[in-house]
ROTIVEX-258682 format. One line per 3 residues: number of its first residue (from 1); their letters; for each residue x, y, z of C-alpha. Coordinates in Angstrom, 3 decimals. Layout:
% residues N
NUM> a> X:Y:Z; ...
% end
This chain:
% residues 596
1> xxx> -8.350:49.282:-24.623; -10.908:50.073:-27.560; -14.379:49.346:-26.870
4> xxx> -14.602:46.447:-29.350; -11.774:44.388:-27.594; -13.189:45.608:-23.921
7> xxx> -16.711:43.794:-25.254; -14.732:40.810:-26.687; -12.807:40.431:-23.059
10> xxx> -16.016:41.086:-21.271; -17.938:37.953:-23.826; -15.388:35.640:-22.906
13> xxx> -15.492:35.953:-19.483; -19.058:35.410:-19.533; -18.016:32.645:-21.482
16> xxx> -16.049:31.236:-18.751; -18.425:32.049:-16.129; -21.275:29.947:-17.668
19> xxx> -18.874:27.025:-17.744; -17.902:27.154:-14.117; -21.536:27.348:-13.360
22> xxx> -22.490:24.552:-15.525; -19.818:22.654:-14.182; -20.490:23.569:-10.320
25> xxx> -23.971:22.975:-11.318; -22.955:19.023:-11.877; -20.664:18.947:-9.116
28> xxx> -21.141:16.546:-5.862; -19.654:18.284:-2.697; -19.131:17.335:0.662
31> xxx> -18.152:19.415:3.574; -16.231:18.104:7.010; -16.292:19.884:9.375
34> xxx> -16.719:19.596:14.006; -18.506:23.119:13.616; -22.402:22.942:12.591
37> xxx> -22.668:26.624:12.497; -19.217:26.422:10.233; -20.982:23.602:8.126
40> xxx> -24.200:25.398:7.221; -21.782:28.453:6.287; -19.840:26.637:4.145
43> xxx> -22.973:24.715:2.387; -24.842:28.022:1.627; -21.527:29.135:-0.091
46> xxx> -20.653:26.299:-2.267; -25.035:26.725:-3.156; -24.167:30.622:-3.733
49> xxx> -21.442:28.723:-6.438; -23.717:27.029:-8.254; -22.951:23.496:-6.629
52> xxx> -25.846:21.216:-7.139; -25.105:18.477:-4.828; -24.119:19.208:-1.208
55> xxx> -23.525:16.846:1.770; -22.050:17.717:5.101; -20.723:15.567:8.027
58> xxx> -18.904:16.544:11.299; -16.803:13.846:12.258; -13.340:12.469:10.223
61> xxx> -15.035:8.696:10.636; -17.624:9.816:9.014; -16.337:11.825:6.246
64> xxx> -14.228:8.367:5.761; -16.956:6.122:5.287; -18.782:8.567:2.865
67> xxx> -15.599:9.181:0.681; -14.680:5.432:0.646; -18.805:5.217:-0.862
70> xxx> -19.539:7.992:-2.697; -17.319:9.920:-5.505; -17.039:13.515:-4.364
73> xxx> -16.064:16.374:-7.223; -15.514:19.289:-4.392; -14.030:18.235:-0.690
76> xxx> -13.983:21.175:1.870; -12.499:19.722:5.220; -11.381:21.592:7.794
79> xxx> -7.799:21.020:9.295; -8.434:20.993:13.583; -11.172:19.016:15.447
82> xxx> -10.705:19.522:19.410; -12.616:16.385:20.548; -10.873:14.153:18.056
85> xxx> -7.424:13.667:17.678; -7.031:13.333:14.019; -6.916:16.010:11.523
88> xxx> -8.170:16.978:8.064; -4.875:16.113:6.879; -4.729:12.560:8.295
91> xxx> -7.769:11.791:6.694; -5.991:13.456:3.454; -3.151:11.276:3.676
94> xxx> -5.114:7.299:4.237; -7.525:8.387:1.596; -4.807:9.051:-0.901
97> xxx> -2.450:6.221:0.814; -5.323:4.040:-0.094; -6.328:4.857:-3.351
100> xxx> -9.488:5.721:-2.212; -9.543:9.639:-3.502; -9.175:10.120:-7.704
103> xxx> -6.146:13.174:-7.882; -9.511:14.601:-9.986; -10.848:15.309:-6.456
106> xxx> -10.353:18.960:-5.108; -9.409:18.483:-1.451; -9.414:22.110:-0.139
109> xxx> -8.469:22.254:3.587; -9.945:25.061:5.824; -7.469:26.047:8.682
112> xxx> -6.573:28.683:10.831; -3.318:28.613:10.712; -0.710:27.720:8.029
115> xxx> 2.769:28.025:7.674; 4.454:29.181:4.334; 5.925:25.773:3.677
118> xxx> 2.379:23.663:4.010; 0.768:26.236:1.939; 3.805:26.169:-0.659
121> xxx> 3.609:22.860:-1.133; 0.268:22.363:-0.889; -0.335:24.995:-4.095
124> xxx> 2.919:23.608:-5.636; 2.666:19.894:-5.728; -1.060:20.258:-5.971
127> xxx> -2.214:17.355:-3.591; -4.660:19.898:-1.987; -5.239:23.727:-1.441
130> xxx> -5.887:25.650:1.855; -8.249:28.374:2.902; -7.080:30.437:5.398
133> xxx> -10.027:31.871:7.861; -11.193:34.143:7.846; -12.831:33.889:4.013
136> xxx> -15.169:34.602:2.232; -17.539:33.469:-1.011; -15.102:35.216:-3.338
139> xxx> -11.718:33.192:-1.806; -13.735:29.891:-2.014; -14.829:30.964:-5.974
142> xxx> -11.294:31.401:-6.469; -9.346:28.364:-5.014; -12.152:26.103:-7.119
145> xxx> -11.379:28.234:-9.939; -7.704:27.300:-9.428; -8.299:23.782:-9.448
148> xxx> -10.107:23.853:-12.007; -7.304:25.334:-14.321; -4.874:23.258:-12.987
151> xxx> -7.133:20.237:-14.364; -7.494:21.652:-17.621; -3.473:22.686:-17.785
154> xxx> -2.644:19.172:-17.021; -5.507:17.597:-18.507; -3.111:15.590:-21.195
157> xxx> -1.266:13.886:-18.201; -3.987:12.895:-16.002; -5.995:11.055:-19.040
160> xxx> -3.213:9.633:-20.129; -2.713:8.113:-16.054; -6.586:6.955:-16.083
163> xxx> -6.296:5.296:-19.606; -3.088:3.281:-18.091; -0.686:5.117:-20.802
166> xxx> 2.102:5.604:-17.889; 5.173:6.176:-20.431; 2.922:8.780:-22.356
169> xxx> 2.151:10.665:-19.314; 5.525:10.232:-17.887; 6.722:12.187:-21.118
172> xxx> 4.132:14.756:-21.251; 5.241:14.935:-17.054; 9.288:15.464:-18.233
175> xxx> 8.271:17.703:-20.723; 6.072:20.031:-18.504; 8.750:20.179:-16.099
178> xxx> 12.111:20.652:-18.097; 10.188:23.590:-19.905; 9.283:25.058:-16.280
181> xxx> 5.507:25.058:-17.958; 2.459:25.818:-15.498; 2.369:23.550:-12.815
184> xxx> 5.771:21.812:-13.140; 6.121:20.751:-9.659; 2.714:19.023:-10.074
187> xxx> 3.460:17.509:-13.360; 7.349:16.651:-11.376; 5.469:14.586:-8.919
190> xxx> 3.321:12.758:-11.066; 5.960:12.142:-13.554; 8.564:10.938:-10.788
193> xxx> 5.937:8.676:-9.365; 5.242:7.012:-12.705; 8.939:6.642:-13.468
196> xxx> 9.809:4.780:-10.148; 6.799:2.246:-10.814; 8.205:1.902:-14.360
199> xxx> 11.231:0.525:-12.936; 13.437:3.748:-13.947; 14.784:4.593:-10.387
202> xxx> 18.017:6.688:-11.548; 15.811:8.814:-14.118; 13.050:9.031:-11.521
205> xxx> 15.966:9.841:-8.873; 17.463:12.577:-11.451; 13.733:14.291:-11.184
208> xxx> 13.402:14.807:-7.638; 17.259:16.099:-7.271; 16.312:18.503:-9.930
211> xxx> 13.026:19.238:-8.025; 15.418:19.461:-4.916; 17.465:22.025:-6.603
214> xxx> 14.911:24.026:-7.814; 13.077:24.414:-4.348; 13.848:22.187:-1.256
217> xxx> 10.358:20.840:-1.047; 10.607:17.752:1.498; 8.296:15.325:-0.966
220> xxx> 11.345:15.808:-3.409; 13.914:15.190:-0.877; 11.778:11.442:0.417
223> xxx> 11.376:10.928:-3.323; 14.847:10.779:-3.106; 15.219:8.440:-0.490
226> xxx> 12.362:6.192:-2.200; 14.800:5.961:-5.605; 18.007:5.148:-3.523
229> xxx> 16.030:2.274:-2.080; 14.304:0.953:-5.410; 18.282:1.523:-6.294
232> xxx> 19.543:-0.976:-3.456; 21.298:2.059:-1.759; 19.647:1.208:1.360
235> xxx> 22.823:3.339:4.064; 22.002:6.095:1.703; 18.369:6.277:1.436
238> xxx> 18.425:5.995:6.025; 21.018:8.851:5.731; 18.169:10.996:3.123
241> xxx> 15.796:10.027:5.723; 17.412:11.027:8.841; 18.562:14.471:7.250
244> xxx> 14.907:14.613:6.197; 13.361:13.804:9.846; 15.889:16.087:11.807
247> xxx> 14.474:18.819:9.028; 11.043:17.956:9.967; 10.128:15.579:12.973
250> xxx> 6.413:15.939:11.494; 6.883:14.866:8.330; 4.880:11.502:8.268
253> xxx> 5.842:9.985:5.362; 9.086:9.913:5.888; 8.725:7.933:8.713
256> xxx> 6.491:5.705:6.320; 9.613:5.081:3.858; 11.663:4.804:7.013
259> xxx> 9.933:1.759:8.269; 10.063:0.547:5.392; 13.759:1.050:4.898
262> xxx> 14.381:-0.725:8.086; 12.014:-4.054:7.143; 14.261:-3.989:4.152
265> xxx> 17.212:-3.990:6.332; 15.297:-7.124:8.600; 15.458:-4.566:11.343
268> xxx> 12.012:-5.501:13.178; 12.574:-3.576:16.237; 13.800:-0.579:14.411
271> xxx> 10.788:-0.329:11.525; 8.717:-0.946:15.028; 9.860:2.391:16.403
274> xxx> 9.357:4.255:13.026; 6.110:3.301:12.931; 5.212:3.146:16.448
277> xxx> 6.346:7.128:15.866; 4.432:7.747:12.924; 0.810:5.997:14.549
280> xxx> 1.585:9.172:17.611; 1.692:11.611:15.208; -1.342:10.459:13.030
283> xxx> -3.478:8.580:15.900; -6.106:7.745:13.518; -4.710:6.429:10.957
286> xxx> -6.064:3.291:10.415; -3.069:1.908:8.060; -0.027:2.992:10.601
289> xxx> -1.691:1.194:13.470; -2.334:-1.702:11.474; 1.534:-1.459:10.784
292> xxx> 2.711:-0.701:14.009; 0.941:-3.553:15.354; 1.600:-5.898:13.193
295> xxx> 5.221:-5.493:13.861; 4.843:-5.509:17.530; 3.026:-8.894:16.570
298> xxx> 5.554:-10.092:14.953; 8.181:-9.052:17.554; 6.201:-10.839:20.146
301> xxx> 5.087:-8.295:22.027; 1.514:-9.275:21.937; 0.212:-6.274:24.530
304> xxx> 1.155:-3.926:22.004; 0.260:-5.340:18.950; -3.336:-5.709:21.008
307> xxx> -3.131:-1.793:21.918; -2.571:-1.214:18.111; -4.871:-3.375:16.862
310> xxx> -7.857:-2.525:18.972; -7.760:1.182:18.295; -7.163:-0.079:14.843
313> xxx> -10.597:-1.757:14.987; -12.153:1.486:16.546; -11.015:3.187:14.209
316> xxx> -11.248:2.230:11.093; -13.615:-1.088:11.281; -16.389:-0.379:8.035
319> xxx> -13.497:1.244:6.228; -11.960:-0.068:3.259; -8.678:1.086:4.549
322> xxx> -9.173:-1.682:7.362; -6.988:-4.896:6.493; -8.540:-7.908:7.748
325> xxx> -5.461:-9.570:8.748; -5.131:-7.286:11.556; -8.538:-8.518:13.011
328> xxx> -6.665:-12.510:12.787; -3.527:-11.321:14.744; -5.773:-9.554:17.413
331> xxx> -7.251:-13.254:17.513; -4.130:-14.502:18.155; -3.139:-12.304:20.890
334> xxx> -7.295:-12.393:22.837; -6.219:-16.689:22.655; -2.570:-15.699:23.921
337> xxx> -4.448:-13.611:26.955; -6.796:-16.395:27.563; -9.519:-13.699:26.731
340> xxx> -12.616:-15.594:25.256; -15.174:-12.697:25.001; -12.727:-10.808:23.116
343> xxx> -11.528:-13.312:20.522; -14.785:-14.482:19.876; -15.594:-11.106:18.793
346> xxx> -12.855:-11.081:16.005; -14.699:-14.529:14.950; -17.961:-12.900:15.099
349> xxx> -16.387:-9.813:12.886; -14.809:-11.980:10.271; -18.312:-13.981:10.290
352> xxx> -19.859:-10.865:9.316; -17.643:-9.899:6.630; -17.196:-12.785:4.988
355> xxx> -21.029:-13.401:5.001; -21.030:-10.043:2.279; -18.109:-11.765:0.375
358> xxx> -18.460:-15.822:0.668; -16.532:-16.117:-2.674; -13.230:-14.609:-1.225
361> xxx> -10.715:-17.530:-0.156; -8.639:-15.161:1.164; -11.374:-14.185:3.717
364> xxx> -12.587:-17.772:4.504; -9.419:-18.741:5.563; -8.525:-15.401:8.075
367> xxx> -12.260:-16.346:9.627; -10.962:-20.790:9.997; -8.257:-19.021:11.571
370> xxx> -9.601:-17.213:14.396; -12.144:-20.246:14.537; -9.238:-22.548:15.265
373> xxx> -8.094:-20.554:17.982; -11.309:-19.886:19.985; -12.576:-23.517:19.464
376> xxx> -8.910:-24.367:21.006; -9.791:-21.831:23.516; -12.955:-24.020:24.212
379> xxx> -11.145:-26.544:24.616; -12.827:-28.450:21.617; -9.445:-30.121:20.613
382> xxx> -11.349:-32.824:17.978; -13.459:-29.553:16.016; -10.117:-27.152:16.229
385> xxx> -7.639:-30.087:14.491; -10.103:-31.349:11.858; -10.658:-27.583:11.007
388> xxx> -6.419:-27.671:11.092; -6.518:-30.320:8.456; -8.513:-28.276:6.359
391> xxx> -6.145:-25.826:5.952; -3.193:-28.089:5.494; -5.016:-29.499:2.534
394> xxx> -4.482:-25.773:0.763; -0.401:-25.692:1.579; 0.047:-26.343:-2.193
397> xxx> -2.779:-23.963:-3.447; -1.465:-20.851:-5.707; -3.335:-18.420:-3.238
400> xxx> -1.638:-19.582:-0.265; 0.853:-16.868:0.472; 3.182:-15.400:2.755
403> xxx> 0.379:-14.407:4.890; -1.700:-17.410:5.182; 1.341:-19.409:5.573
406> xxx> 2.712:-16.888:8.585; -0.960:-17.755:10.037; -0.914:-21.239:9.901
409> xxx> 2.543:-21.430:11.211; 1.430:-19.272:14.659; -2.116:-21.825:14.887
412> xxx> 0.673:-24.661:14.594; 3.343:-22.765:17.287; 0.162:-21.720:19.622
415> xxx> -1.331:-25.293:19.861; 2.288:-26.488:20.564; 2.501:-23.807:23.590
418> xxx> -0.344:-25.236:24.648; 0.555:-28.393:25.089; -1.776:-29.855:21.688
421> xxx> -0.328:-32.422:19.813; -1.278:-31.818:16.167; -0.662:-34.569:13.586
424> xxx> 1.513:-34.038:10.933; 2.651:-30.583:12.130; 6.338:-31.044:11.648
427> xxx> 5.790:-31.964:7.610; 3.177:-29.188:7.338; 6.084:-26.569:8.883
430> xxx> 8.623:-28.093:6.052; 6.419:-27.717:3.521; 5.861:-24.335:4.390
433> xxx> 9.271:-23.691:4.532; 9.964:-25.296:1.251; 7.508:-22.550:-0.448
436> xxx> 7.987:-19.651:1.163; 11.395:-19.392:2.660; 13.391:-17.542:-0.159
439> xxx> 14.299:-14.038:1.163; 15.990:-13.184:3.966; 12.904:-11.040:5.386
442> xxx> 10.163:-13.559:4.523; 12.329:-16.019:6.677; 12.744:-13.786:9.499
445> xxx> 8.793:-13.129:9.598; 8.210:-16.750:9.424; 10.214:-17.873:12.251
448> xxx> 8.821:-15.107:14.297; 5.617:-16.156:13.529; 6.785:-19.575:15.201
451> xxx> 8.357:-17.899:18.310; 6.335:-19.575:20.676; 7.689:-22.935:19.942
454> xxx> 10.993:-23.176:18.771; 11.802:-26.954:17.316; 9.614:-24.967:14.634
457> xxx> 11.581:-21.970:14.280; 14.790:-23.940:13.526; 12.985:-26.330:10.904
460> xxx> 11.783:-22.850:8.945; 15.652:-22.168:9.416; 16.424:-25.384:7.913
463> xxx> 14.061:-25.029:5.540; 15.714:-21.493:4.370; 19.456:-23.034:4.006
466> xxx> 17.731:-26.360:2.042; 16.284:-23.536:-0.613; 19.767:-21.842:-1.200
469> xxx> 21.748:-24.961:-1.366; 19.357:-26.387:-3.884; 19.959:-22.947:-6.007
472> xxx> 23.845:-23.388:-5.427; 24.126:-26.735:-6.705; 21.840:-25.953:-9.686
475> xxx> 23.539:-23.340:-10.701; 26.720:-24.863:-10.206; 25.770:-26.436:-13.627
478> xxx> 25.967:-22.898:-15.688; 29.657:-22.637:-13.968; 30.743:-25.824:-15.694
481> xxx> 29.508:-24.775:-18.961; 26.243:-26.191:-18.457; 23.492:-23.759:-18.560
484> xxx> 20.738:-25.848:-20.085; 21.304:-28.260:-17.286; 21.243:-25.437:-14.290
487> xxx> 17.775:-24.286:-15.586; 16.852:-28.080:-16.092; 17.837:-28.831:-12.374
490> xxx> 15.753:-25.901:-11.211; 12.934:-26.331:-13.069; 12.956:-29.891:-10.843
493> xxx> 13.439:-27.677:-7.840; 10.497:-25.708:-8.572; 8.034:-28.339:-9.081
496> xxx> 8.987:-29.917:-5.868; 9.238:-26.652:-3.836; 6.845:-24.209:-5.734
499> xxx> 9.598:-21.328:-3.930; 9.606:-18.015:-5.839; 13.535:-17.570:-4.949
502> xxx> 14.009:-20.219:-6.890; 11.595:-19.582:-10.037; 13.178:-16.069:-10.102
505> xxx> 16.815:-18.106:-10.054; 15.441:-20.490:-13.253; 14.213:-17.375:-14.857
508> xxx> 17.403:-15.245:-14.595; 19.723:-18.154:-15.376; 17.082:-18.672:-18.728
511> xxx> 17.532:-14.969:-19.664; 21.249:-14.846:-19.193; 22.183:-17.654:-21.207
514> xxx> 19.318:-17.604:-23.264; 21.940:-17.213:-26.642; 23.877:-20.715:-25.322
517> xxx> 20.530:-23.053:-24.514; 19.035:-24.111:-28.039; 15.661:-25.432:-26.244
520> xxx> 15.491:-22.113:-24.669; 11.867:-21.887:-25.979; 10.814:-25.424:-24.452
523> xxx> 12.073:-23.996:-21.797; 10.519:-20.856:-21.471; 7.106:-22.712:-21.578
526> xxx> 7.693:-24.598:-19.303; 8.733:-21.958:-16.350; 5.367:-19.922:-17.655
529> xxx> 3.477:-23.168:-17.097; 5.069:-23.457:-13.526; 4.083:-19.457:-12.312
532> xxx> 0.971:-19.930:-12.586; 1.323:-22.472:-9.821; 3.291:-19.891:-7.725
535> xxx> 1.774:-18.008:-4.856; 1.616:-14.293:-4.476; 4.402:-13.595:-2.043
538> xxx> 2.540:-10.391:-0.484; 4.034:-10.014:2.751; 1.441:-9.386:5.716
541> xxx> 3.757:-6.404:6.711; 2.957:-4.595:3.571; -0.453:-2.374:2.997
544> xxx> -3.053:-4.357:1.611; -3.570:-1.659:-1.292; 0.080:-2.831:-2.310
547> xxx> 0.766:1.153:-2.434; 4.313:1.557:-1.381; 5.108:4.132:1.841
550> xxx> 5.667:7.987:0.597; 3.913:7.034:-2.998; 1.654:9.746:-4.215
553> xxx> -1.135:7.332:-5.331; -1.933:7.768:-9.316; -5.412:6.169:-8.907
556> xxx> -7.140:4.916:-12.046; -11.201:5.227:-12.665; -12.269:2.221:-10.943
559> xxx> -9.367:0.947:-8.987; -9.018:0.635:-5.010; -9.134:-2.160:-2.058
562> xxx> -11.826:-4.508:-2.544; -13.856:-5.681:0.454; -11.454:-8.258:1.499
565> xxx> -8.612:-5.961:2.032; -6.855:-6.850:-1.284; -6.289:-4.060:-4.220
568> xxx> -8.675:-4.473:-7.251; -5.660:-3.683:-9.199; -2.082:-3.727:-7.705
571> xxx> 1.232:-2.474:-8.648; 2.876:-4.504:-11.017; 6.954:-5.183:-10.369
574> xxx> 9.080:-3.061:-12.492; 9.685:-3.826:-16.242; 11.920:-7.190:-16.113
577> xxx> 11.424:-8.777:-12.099; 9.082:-10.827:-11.657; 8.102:-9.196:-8.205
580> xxx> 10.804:-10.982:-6.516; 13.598:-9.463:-7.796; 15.679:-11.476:-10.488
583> xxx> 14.441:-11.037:-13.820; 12.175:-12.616:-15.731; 12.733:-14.346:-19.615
586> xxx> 11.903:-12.245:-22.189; 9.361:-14.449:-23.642; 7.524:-14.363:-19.926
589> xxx> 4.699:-12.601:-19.425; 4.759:-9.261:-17.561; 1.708:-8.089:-15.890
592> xxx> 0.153:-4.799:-16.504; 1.615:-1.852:-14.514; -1.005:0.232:-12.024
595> xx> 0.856:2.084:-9.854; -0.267:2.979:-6.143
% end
């Protein structure tokens, strides 16, 4: 080397240094970690960096509740902590299940002990880095430098994700990776992720076999299993999962998409044992023991659901990851146990939070709920049915969805267990039915939900088999040649019924014989005037982030739960549903895509 290049090389790295100091200078860290003598070690080393903001906590609650409020550039968590039984990879896992951590955020976990695969994919698919102990300032220096490269590689991809330009990152993503460019299992990930929210299962399927084929990294193999059930290949995605699980019994997330397989299937009892599995191996995750019990709920085994729920409440109450739903169905099973002190704390608890956000409807209704059931409780018959009324008068509102109608149909069942005659129960229970009975699994939850009395149970079944006759004989119309007259019919349906089944029936009926109906237009209008009138059919069984189980969460600046539980900005359905599952008229409006 000649001395003029040796000074050149020696200017630019000097160069390069200044930058990472200037940039470390700017940087906010925090540090996790059980160990205070560990802590202060790791402080004074990120300060030796150049890091000019540095925070420390020892517990994983803590280090939740901080993350959820504060944007960290620079994480440093360490993996074990003996007098808790979570992990620094739990916490990992609900931040990024919950859109609460940008993928800008280095997560670098300290452990012990790491086995080639954890570390492989851990520097391959780039959701976090580990530092093995012992280490040292220079190791640190060099897995931020890392990160920070990787940012810069892969800078065109992740600005194209937090402007919302999905299909130009998803290109830039297939481009990186078919060229085997720096990073392409990163850039695989992202790009797969993107592609299954843009409704492009086989291409996003195609991706993770290739991943698959390159390396046998288990996120490619669920990815895999997540595509075959977007697909509809339900046997096969259980079969990718079962391989997957007998691979890797402590593979979370594949118990995650399992569950959620097994919903889609309407086995209960079955996604109850997945998840029941899942909340063992991560005991503090808030989110899988908000599941778990909400299925045991729902299954009618109300000691479990109680077990889940309270450590549920332990754990994660103050954190944005905590669904406020579960505190309702805790309510329900305190007034099933006859135990007063303990149901009126869930009132007292959705007092409080509704007291910070007395705008949200959602909220105001959860916290009548639980006030039905302890003023029932009291014995206060007159207060709890006039409170009753009040929420029969919103039946017909857009908001009220799955969930608030699954809650008013257990106050309803309850108070007929008890022996309380309510007025006007039996036409409240058809209405309900009317509006919300259109899949098979909505149905099912429903008449769970009404397990304790079951004259109610059989009218939500009724209710069901009224829905699909009405979309039979409707569309028995199109099979006489009569197209216009099937939408017609079911445009009638709707406006009686306001049931998504049978909007997404008008709606692919409109599409498909769009060419033979010449006031097709009229038409259209009129099914975009009737959606607005529809209510969000979010199931009380799925995360209230609307992130789907196994997603790698793309999170955009600004996005994440809001304080009543409900995403700031959910997932849109694929290109062409309208969330349902039939497809929607051209000349519909889709809504924005933000995947979770």
């Amino acid at each position: 080397m000649t001395l003029h290049s040796a000074l050149a090389t020696s200017r630019t790295a000097l160069r390069q240094t200044a930058r990472f100091r200037d940039e470390m200078h700017k940087a906010r860290a925090l540090v996790v970690d059980g160990n205070p003598t560990t802590r202060s070690v790791l402080c004074s080393q990120l300060r030796e960096l150049g890091v000019g903001h540095v925070s420390q906590c020892g517990r994983i609650a803590e280090a939740r509740n901080r993350l959820e409020a504060t944007r960290y550039d620079i994480v440093l968590c360490e993996q074990r902590f003996p007098d808790s039984e979570g992990s620094g990879q739990q916490l990992l896992d609900d931040l990024r299940r919950n859109q609460l951590l940008p993928l800008s955020t280095v997560f670098i976990m300290i452990t012990s002990e790491a086995t080639y695969a954890k570390v492989a994919e851990a520097a391959e698919s780039a959701l976090d880095s580990y530092l093995l102990k012992p280490h040292n300032t220079a190791n640190l220096a060099d897995r931020l430098a890392h990160a920070r490269r990787r940012k810069a590689v892969l800078k065109d991809i992740l600005e194209a994700v937090d402007a919302g330009r999905y299909e130009t990152a998803a290109q830039h993503c297939l481009e990186r990776f078919h060229r085997r460019q720096e990073y392409w299992l990163y850039a695989a990930r992202i790009g797969a992720e993107l592609l299954l929210n843009l409704g492009r299962h086989e291409e996003a399927r195609a991706l993770f076999d290739a991943v698959l084929g390159a390396r046998a990294l288990p996120w490619a193999k669920l990815g895999v299993a997540r595509a075959q059930i977007e697909g509809g290949e339900m046997a096969k995605a259980v079969r990718t999962l079962e391989s997957l699980i007998l691979e890797d019994p402590t593979f979370v997330d594949a118990y995650d998409v399992m569950g959620r397989a097994r919903l889609e299937q309407g086995d209960f009892a079955g996604a109850m044992e997945v998840y029941v599995k899942a909340a063992a191996l991560t005991p503090e995750s808030v989110t899988r023991l908000q599941k778990a019990g909400m299925l045991a709920y729902y299954r009618g085994d109300l000691a479990e659901a109680a077990k889940c729920f309270d450590r549920a409440v332990r754990v994660g109450m103050g954190s944005k990851m905590f669904d406020w739903q579960t505190a309702v169905l805790l309510a329900f099973a305190r007034f099933h146990e006859g135990d007063t002190r303990g149901l009126q704390r869930c009132c007292d608890d959705l007092g409080a939070v509704l007291a910070k956000a007395p705008q949200s409807q959602r909220l105001s209704r959860l916290s009548r709920t639980a006030s039905v059931l302890l003023l029932l409780l009291h014995q206060r018959e007159t207060e709890a049915l006039a409170m009753l009324d009040g929420l029969a008068a919103e039946l017909d509102a857009v908001d009220f969805d799955l969930e608030a109608a699954s809650n008013m149909i257990g106050l309803l069942s309850m108070s007929a267990g008890a022996g309380i005659r309510v007025e006007g129960a039996e036409q409240w229970i058809d209405r309900i039915a009317q509006r919300h009975t259109g899949s098979k699994i909505h149905t099912e939850l429903l008449v769970r939900a009404a397990a304790l009395h079951p004259p109610f149970a059989e009218r939500i079944q009724a209710g069901h088999t009224h829905i699909g006759r009405l979309a039979e004989a409707a569309m028995a119309f199109a099979l006489k040649g009569q197209p216009e007259q099937a939408v017609r019919q079911l445009i009638v349906d709707v406006e009686a019924t306001l049931n998504a089944k049978l909007m997404d029936t008008a709606c692919a009926a409109l599409q498909r014989y769009r060419q033979r109906i010449e006031s097709a237009p009229a038409l259209t209008i009129a099914l975009e005037d009737l959606r607005k009138r529809i209510a969000p059919q979010r199931s009380p069984l799925v995360d209230a982030s609307g992130r789907k189980a196994g997603a790698l969460v793309l999170r955009r600046a600004g996005a994440g739960p809001g304080v009543d539980g409900a995403a700031a900005a959910p997932s849109a359905p694929p290109a062409g549903t309208s969330g349902s599952g039939a497809p929607k008229p051209a000349d519909l409006p889709t809504p924005s895509l933000d995947p979770a």
